[in-house]
C-alpha positions in Angstrom: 81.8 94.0 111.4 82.5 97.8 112.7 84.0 100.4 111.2 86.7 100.0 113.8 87.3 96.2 113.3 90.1 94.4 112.2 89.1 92.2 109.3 90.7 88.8 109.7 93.7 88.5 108.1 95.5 86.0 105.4 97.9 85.0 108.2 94.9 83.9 110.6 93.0 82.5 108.1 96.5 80.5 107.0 96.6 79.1 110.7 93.0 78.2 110.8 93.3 76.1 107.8 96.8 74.6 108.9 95.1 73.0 112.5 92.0 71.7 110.5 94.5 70.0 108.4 96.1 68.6 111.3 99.5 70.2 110.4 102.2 72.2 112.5 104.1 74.7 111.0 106.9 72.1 110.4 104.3 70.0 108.2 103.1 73.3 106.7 106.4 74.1 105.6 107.5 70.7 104.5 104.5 70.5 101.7 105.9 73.8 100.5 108.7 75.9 99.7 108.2 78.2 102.5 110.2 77.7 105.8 108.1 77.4 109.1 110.0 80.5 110.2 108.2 82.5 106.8 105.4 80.4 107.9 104.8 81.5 111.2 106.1 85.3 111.0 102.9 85.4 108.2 100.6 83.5 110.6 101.6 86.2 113.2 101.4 89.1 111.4 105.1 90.4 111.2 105.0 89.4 107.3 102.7 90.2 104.4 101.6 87.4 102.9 102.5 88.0 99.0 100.8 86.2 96.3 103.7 83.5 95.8 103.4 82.5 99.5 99.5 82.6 99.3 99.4 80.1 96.2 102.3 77.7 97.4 100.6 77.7 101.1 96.7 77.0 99.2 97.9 74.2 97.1 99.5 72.6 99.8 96.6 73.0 102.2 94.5 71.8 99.4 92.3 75.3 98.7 91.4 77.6 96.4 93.7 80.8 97.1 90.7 82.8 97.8 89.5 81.3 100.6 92.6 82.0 102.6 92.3 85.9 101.1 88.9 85.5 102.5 87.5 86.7 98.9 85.1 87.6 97.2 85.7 90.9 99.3 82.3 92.7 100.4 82.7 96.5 99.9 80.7 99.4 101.0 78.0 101.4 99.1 78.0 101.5 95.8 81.2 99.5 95.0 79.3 96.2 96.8 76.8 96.1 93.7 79.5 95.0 91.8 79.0 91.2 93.1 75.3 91.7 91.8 75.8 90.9 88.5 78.2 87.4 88.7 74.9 86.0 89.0 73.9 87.3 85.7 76.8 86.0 84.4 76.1 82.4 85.3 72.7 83.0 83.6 74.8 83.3 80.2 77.2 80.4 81.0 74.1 78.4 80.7 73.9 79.3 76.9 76.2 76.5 75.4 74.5 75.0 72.0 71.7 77.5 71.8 71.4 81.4 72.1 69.2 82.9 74.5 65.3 83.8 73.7 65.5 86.9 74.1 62.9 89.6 75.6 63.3 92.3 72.7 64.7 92.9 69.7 68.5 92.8 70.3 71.0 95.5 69.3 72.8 95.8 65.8 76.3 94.3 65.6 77.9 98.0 65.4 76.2 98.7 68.9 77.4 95.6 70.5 81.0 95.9 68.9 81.1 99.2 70.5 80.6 98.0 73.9 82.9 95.5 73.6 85.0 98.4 72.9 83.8 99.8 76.2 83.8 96.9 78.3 87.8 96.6 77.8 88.0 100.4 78.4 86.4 100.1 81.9 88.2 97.0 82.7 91.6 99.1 81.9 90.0 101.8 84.2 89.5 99.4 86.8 85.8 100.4 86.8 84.5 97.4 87.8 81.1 98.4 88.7 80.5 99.9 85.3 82.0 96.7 83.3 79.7 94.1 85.3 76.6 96.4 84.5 77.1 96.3 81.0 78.5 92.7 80.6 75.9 90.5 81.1 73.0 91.9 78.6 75.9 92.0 75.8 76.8 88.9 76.0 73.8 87.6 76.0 73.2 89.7 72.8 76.3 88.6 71.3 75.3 85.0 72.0 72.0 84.9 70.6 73.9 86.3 67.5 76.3 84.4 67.2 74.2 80.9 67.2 71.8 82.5 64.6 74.2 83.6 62.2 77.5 81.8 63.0 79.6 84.9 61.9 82.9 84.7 62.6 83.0 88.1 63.3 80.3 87.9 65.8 82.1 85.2 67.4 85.5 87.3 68.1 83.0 89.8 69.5 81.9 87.1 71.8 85.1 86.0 72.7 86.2 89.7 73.6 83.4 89.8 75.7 83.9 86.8 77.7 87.7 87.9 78.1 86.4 91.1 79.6 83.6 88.9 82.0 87.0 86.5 82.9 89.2 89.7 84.1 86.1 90.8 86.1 85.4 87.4 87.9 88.8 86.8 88.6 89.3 90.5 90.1 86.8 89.6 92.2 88.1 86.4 93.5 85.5 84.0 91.8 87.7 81.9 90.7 84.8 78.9 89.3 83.0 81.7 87.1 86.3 82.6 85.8 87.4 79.5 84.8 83.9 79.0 83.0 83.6 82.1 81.1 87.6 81.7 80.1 85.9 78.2 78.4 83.7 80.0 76.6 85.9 82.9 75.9 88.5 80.3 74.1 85.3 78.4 72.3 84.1 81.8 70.5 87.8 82.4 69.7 88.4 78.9 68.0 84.9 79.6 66.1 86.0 83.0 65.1 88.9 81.4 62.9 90.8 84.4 64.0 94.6 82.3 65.1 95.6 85.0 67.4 92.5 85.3 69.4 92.8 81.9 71.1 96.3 82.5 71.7 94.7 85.6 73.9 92.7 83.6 76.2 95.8 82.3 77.5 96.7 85.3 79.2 94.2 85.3 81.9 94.2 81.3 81.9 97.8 81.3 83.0 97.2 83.7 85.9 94.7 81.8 87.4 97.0 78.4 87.2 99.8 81.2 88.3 97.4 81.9 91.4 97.1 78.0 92.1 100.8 77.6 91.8 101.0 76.2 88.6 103.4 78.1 86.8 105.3 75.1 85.0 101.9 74.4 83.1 101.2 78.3 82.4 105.0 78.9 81.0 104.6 75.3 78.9 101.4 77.3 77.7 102.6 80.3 76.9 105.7 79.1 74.8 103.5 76.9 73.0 100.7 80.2 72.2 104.3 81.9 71.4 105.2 79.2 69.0 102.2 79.3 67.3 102.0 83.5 66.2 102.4 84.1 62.5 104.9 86.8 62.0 102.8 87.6 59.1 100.2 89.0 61.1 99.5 92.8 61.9 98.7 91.9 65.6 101.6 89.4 65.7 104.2 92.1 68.0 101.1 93.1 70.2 100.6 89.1 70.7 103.4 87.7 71.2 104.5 91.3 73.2 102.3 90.4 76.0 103.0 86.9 75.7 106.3 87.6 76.7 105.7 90.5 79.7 103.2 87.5 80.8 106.1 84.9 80.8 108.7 86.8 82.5 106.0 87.4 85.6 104.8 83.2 85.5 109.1 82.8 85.3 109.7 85.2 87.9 107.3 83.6 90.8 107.8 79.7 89.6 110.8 78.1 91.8 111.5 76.4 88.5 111.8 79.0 86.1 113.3 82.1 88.0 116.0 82.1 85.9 114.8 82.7 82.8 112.4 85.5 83.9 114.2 88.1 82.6 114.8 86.3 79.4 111.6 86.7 78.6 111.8 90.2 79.6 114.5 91.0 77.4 113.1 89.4 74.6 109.3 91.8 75.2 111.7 94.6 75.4 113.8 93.8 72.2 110.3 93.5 70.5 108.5 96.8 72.0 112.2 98.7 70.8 112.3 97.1 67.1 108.2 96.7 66.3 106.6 99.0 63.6 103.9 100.5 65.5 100.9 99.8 64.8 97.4 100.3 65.9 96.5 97.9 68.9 94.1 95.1 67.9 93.5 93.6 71.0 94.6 96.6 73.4 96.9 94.2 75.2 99.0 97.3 76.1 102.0 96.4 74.5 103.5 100.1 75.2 106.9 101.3 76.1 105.4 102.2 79.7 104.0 99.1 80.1 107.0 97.0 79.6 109.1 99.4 81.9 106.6 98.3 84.7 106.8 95.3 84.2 110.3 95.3 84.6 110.0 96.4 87.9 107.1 93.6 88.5 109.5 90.9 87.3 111.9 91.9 90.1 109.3 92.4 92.9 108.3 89.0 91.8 112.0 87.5 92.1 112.4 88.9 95.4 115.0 91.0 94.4 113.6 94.9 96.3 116.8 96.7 95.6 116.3 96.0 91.6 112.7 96.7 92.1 113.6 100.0 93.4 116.0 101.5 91.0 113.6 100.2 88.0 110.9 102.3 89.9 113.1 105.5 90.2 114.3 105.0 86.4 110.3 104.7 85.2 109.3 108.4 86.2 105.7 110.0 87.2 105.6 110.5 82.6 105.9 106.6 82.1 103.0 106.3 84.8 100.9 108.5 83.1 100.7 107.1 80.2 99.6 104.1 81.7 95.9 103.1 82.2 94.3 103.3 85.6 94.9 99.5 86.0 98.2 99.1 85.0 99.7 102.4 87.1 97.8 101.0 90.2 99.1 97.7 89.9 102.7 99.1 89.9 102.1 101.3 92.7 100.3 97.8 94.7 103.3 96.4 93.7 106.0 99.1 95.1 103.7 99.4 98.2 104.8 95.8 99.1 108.3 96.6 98.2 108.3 99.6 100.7 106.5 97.6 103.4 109.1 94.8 102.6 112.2 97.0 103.7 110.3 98.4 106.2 109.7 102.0 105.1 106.2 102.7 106.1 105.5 105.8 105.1 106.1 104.9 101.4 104.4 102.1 101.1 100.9 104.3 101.8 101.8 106.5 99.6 101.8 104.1 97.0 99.1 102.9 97.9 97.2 105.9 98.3 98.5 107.0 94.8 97.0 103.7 93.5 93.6 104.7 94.9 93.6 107.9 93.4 93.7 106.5 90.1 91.9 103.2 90.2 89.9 103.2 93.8 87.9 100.1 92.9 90.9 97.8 91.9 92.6 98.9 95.6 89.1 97.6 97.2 88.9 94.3 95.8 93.1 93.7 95.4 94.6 91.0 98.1 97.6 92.5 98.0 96.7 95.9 98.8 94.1 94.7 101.5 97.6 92.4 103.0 99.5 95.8 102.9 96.9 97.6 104.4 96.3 95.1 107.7 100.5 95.4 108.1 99.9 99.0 108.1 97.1 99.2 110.9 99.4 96.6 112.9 102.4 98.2 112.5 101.5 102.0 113.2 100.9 103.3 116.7 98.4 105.7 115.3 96.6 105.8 111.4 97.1 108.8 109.5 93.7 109.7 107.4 95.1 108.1 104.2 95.3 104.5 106.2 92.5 105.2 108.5 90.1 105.6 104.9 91.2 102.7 103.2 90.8 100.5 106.2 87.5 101.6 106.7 86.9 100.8 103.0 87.8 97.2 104.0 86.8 96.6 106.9 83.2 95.3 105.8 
């Protein structure tokens, strides 16, 4: 594809898949919740197609979400190489009941726990690039560790690992490696005897059954990992914290559930208020700044803009700061689609130019900011530089 050229978006993609199906846009909209009118204003381009309306529209067509995003995204230069190294991590799936046979001598425990360390900085940083370089030879590392000494240690290492390799495939819209490293991710936890680390893993599992549209199956999961925290525990607020930010989001996009959205909301903010702090064991970013956010995602998710809005004026450029790079461009993905919504153009790629600043490699490979972007290009008589760049960027 040219610079120049539109990349094909959801919407088409949508209609492609509806005619193979042999479905109208009445049929469409009958095995959803969506009306043919949302339907066909998405198929046309006159609507973004949010995440909610992408996962209700793939499980009734039958397919994986990312195939009507038209992931895994290709990028240009550098950021492509990122896809080089799923590949490598398929080589360590393969390493269930026995390590690896390793070329060399492996690296001490401290080295590896350090870049464990690392890999969750990067994947806070959104430096995806960085994170899939190091991943694969430390997990393989890790592995070959763990099967010779069965440290339980060694085995929460692992398990921290995989997490990190999960967040990475899923990013990148592979959703079969994801599900396979979150196996092995929740394996080494239950072998590292460590009863919060399991609960953990849930976290990314439910967004991926919240991507497929299963969100009554991802809140039964979280209240049961929420049931199952020992107050006793010095990670048990940081747990059960994100547990609960996590909860309000799956309540807040399930048709089911909407209601009680923001009383799991209320109950992570009541917790983040009354908590002792303490120093983060998982780095799950259970923060004051990260619960505000999330505030505002729990709205954006409900549908309500307006509430969306004013919880983004109340949070402030100093909460966004102290975010990390993923969490402050997430929030500004998120108020991009709000301001393309209601129809104020100019805000939303701001947003969305602000999110790029900070975490340019999340904004490359996120459906929702490639969605925005398209609308943009469609909707504007001519592309301002900010626009003209990103579109560039994804038009590969």
């Amino acid at each position: 594809m040219t610079q120049d050229a539109a990349p094909e978006t959801v919407g088409v993609r949508i209609a492609r898949a509806r005619k193979r199906r042999g479905l109208t846009q009445h049929g469409l909209a009958d095995k959803s919740r969506y009306s043919r009118g949302h339907i066909a204003q998405v198929e046309s381009g006159q609507k973004v197609a949010i995440p909610s309306f992408v996962a209700a529209v793939a499980a009734a067509l039958g397919l994986d979400p990312g195939e009507l995003y038209g992931q895994p995204y290709r990028a240009r230069g550098h950021d492509d190489r990122v896809h080089t190294w799923i590949p490598e991590l398929r080589r360590v799936l393969a390493y269930v009941d026995v390590g690896p046979e390793l070329a060399g001598r492996p690296r001490g425990l401290d080295v590896l726990a350090e870049e464990v360390a690392t890999a969750r900085r990067l994947l806070l940083d959104a430096k995806l690039s960085r994170l899939g370089g190091r991943l694969p030879g430390v997990l393989e590392e890790l592995t070959y560790y763990a099967h010779e000494t069965d440290d339980h240690a060694v085995w929460a290492l692992l398990s921290k690992g995989h997490y990190a390799a999960v967040s990475l495939a899923r990013r990148l819209g592979y959703t079969g490696d994801a599900l396979a490293l979150m196996d092995r991710a929740m394996e080494a936890a239950r072998r590292s005897q460590d009863p919060h680390l399991p609960l953990v893993v849930t976290l990314p599992r439910t967004l991926l059954l919240m991507a497929m549209d299963q969100t009554r199956p991802a809140l039964t999961l979280l209240d049961r990992a929420a049931a199952e925290i020992d107050p006793a525990l010095s990670d048990a607020d940081e747990v059960a914290g994100a547990l609960e930010l996590r909860s309000a989001i799956v309540a807040a996009r399930s048709p089911h559930a909407g209601s009680q959205a923001w009383d799991y909301y209320g109950r992570a903010v009541t917790r983040a208020q009354s908590s002792t702090r303490r120093a983060a064991v998982h780095d799950l970013q259970f923060t004051a700044a990260n619960v505000a956010v999330h505030g505002a995602a729990v709205a954006v998710e409900l549908g309500d803009l307006d509430e969306a809005a004013r919880r983004d004026h109340e949070i402030g450029e100093r909460t966004l700061t102290a975010l990390p790079p993923e969490r402050r461009a997430h929030h500004e993905i998120d108020m991009s689609r709000v301001h393309v919504e209601v129809g104020d153009y100019g805000k939303a790629l701001e947003r969305l130019a602000s999110a790029d600043r900070v975490a340019p490699q999340m904004v490359t490979f996120h459906p929702t900011a490639r969605s925005v972007v398209a609308h943009l290009v469609d909707v504007r008589r001519s592309l301002p530089e900010p626009l003209r760049r990103l579109h560039a960027r994804m038009s590969t």
